[in-house]
C-alpha positions in Angstrom: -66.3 -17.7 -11.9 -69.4 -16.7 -10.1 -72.2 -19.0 -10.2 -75.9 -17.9 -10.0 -77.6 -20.8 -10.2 -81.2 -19.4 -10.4 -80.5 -18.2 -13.9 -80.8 -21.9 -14.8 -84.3 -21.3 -14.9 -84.7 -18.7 -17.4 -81.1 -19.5 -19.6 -80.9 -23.5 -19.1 -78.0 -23.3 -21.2 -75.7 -22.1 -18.2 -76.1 -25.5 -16.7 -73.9 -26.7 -19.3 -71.7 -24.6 -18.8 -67.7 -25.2 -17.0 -68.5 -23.3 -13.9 -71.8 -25.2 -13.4 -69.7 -29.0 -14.1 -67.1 -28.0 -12.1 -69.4 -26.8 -9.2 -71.7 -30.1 -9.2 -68.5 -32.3 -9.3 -67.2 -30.4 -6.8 -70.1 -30.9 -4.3 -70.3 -34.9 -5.2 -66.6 -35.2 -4.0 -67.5 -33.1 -1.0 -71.0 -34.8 0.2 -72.7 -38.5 0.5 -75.6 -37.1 -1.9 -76.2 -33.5 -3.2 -79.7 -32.6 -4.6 -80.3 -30.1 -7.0 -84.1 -28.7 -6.9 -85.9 -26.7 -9.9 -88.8 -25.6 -10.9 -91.7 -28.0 -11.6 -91.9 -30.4 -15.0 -92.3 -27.5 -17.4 -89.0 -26.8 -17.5 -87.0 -30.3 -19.7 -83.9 -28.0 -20.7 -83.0 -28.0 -17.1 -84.2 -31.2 -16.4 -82.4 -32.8 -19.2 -79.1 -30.6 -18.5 -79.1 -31.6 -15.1 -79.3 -35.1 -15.4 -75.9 -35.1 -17.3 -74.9 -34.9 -13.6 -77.2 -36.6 -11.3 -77.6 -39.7 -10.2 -81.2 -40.0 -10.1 -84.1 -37.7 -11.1 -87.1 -37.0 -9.0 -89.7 -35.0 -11.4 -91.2 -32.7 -9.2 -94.9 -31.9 -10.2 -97.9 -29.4 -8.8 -101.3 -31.0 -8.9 -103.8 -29.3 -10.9 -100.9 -27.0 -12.9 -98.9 -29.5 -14.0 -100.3 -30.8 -17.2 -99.9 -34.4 -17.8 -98.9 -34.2 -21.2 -95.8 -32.0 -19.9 -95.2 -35.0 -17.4 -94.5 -37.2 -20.3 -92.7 -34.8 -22.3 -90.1 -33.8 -20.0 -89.9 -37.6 -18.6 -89.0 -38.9 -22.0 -86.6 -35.9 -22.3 -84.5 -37.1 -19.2 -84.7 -40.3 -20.2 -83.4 -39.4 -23.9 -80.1 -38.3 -22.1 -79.4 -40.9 -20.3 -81.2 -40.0 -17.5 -83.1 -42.0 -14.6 -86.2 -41.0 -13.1 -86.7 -43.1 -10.1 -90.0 -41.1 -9.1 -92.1 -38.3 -8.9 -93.1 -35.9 -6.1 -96.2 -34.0 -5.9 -95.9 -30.4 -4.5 -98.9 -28.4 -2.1 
């Protein structure tokens, strides 16, 4: 299978996809830690997809874009599935 993972963005569906597991799983058995950056908080289908696999989440926000209302939605979206923000980085 070929693997384009900037589609994730616009289809966040392929995330959930066989190809995408296997690839992630795949890079956890080959590295200490793997990170997987997206797009900023307005995306939670990707964010909540992706933290099926991750360890942790870092929500990655811009300052004056982000709104903070989108902050909390997609927060409490990872957090519905299972997943655990640990922190959030501000991007320039």
């Amino acid at each position: 299978d070929v693997l384009n993972a900037s589609d994730w963005a616009t289809n966040p569906d392929l995330v959930a996809t066989a190809a995408s597991s296997a690839l992630i799983e795949q890079l956890k058995r080959d590295y200490q830690q793997v990170v997987i950056a997206t797009q900023p908080a307005a995306s939670s289908p990707v964010a909540s997809a992706l933290s099926d696999h991750a360890d942790a989440v870092v929500l990655v926000v811009e300052p004056g874009q982000t709104k903070r209302a989108e902050v909390r939605r997609v927060a409490e979206d990872i957090r519905a599935v299972g997943g655990h923000l640990v922190g959030v980085l501000a991007t320039t």
